[in-house]
C-alpha positions as CSV (number, residue, x, y, z in Angstrom):
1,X,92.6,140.0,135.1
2,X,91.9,136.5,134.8
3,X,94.7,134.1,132.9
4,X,95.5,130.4,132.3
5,X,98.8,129.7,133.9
6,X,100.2,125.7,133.9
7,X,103.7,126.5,135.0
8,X,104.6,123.5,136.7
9,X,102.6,120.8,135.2
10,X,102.7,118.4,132.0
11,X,101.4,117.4,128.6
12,X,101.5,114.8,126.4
13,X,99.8,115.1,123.3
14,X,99.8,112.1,120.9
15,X,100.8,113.3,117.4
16,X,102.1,116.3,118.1
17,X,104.2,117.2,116.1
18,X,102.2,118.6,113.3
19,X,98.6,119.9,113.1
20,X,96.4,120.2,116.0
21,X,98.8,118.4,117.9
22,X,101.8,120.9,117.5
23,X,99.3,124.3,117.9
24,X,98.1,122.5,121.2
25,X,101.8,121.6,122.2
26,X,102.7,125.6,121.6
27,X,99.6,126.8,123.1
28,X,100.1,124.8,126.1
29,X,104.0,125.8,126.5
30,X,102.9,129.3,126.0
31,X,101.1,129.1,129.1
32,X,104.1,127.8,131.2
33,X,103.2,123.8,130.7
34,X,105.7,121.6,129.6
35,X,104.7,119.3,126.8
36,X,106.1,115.1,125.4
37,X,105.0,114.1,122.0
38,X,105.2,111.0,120.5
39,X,105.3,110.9,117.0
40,X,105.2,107.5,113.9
41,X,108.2,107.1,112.6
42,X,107.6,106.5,109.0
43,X,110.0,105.0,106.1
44,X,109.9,108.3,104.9
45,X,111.8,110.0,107.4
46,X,109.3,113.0,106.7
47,X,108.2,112.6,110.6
48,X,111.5,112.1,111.7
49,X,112.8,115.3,110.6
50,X,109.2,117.5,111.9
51,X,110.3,116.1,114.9
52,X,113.6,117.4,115.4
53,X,112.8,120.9,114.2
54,X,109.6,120.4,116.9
55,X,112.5,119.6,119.0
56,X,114.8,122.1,118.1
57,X,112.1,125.1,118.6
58,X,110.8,123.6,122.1
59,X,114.3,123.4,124.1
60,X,114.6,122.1,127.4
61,X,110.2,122.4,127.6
62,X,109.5,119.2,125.4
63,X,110.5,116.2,125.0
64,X,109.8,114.6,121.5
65,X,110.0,110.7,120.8
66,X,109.2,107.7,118.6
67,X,106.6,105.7,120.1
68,X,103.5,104.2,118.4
69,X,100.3,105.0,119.5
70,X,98.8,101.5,118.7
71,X,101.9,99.7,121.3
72,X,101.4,99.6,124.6
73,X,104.9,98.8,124.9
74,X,106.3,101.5,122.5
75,X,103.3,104.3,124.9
76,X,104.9,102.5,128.3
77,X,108.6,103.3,127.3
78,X,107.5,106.9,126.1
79,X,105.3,107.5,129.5
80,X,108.3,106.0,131.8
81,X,110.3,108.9,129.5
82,X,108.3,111.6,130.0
83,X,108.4,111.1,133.7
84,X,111.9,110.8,134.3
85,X,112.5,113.8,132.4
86,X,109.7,116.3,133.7
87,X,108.8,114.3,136.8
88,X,105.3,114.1,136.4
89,X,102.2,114.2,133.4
90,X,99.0,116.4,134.5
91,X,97.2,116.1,130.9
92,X,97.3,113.5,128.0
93,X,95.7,114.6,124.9
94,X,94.6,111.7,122.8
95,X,95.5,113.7,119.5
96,X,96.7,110.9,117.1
97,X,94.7,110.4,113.8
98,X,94.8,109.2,110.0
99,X,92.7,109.5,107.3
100,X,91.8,106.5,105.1
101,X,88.8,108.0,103.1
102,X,87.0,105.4,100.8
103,X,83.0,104.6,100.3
104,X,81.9,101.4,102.4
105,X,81.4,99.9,98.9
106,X,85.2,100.0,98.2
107,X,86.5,100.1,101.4
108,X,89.3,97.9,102.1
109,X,89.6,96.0,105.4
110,X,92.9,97.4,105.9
111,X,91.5,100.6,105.6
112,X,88.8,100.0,107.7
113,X,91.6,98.4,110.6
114,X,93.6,101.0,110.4
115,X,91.6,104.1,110.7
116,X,89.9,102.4,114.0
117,X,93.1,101.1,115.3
118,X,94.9,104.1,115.2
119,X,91.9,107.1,115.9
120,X,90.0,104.8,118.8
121,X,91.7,101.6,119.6
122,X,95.0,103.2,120.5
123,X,92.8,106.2,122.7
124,X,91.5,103.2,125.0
125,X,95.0,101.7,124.7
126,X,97.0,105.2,125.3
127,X,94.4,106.4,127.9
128,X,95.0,102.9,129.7
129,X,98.5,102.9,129.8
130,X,98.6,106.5,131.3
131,X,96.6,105.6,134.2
132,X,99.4,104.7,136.5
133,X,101.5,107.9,135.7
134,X,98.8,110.5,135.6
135,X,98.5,112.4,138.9
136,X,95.1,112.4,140.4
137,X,93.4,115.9,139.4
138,X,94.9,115.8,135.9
139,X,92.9,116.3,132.4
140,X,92.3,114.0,129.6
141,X,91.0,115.5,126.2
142,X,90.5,113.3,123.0
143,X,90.0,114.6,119.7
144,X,87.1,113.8,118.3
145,X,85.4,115.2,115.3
146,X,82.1,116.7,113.4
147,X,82.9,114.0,111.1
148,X,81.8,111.8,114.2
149,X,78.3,113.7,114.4
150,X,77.5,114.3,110.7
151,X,78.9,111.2,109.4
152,X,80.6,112.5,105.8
153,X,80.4,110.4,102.5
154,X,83.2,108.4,101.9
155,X,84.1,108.1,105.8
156,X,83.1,105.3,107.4
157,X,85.7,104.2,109.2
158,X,87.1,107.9,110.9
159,X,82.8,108.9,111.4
160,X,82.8,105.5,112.7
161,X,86.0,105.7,115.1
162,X,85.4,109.2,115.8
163,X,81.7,108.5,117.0
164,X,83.4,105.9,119.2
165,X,86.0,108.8,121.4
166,X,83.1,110.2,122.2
167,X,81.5,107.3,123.7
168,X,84.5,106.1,125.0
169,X,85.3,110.0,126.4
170,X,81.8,109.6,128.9
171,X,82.4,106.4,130.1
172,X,85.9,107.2,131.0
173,X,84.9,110.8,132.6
174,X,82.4,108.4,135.1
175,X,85.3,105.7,136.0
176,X,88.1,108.3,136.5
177,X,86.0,110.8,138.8
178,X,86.7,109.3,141.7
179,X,90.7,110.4,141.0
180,X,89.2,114.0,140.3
181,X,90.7,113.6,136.2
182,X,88.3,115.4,134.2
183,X,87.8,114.0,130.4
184,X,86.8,115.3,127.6
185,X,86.8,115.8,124.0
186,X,86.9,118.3,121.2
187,X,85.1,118.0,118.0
188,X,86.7,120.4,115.7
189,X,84.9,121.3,112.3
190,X,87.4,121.1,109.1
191,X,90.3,123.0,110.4
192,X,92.8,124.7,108.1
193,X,96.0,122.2,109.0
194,X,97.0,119.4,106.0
195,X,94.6,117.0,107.0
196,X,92.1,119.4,106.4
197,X,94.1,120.8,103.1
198,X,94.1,117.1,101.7
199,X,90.1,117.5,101.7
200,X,89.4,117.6,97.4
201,X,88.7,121.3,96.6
202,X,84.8,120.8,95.7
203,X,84.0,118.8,98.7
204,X,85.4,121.6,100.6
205,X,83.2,124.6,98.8
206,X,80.3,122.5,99.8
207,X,81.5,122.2,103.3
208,X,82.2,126.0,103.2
209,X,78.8,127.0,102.5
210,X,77.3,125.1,105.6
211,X,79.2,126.8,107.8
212,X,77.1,130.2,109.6
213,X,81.0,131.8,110.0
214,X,81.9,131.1,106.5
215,X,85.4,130.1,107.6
216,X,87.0,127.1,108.5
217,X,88.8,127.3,111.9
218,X,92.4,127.8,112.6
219,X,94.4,125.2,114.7
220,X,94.8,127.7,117.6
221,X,91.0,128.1,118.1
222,X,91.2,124.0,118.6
223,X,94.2,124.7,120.8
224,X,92.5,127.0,122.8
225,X,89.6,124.9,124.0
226,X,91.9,122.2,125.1
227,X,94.1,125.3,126.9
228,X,90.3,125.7,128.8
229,X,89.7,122.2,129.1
230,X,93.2,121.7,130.9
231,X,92.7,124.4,133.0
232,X,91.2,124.6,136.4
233,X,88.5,126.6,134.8
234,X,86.7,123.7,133.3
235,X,87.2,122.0,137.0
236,X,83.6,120.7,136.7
237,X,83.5,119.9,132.8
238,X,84.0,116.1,132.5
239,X,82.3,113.4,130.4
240,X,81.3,116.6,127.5
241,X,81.9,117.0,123.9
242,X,82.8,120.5,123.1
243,X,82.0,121.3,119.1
244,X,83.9,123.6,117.8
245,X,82.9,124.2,114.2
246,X,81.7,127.6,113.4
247,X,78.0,126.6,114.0
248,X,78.3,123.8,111.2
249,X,75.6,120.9,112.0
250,X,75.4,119.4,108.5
């Protein structure tokens, strides 16, 4: 019987505590990992509280905390955190990611800033800043997109940034390889979590159709691939882009 087990090493995943990012936190735990997530703490205070019931339901095995993705200073504090409490971080998994959906002909450029700043700025920044605490043999997965392949109407700045991890995930897999860190990155499809719920109801019939499966996917069939890709079973998978979409190429 062959089975994933991580007891005794460490995630961080950026944005975890909702979406992808919380189904890849409780994937990872349930194979023995333990897991740090960072999460924006908006005016709101609707991030705040997901992040003490994230808290609350993880125990001793996580460790959740304010930091934003786009600081090196805010990522430093959370990193030097993570590492005094668990003692070490094995995998970083650039998860973070907003949605600020308008046609290049209205496009603000705040809209366009803060898409890229936040979905592939801050992966060179958070990938940067880990360097010095990841141990040598670790993983680093970034979440990239379809959106990044197909290039959807109205998204020009996430096709754009998401286009970009991917890029960014094979130059990184060359300079790292040296330390034996693998990194790669997962390009879901439209996955049924509330970014993919906040996609308008007719744009998602027509993105329905494409799809061979005639589903969209579930956050733990993401999950799962990063589970692999963390693994010592993808030991000689670096530098790739795995698509995970249901056999959807536009």
């Amino acid at each position: 019987m062959i089975s994933i087990d991580l007891s005794g090493k460490v995630a961080v995943i950026t944005g975890g505590i909702q979406g992808l990012g919380k189904a890849t936190a409780g994937m990872l735990l349930r194979a023995g990992a333990k897991v740090a997530v960072n999460y924006f703490d908006d005016a709101a205070g609707v991030c705040r509280q997901r992040a003490e019931d994230a808290a609350k339901e993880w125990g001793d095995a996580g460790l959740v905390m304010a930091a934003d993705v786009r600081s090196r200073a805010d990522m430093t504090a959370f990193f030097e955190a993570v590492k005094a409490k668990f003692g070490r971080i094995d995998f970083l998994v650039n998860n973070a990611a907003i949605l600020r959906d308008r046609s290049v002909k209205n496009l603000t450029d705040d809209e366009w800033d803060a898409v890229v700043d936040t979905n592939l700025s801050a992966v060179f920044k958070v990938s940067q800043t880990v360097l010095p605490f990841l141990q040598d043999g670790g993983r680093i997965v970034n979440m990239a997109s379809i959106s990044g392949v197909v290039g959807f109407y109205g998204q020009a700045n996430y096709s754009s940034a998401k286009a970009g991890v991917m890029a960014f995930t094979k130059v990184l897999s060359r300079e790292l390889a040296s330390r034996r860190i693998n990194v790669n990155a997962v390009a879901p499809g439209v996955v049924l979590t509330e970014m993919g719920a906040s996609i308008p109801e007719a744009a998602r019939e027509h993105m329905l159709a494409q799809i061979p499966m005639k589903r969209f996917g579930e956050p733990d069939e993401i999950a799962a691939v990063i589970l692999y890709l963390c693994s010592d079973m993808s030991s000689y998978v670096t530098g790739q882009t795995l698509h995970v979409n249901g056999g959807w190429w536009g």
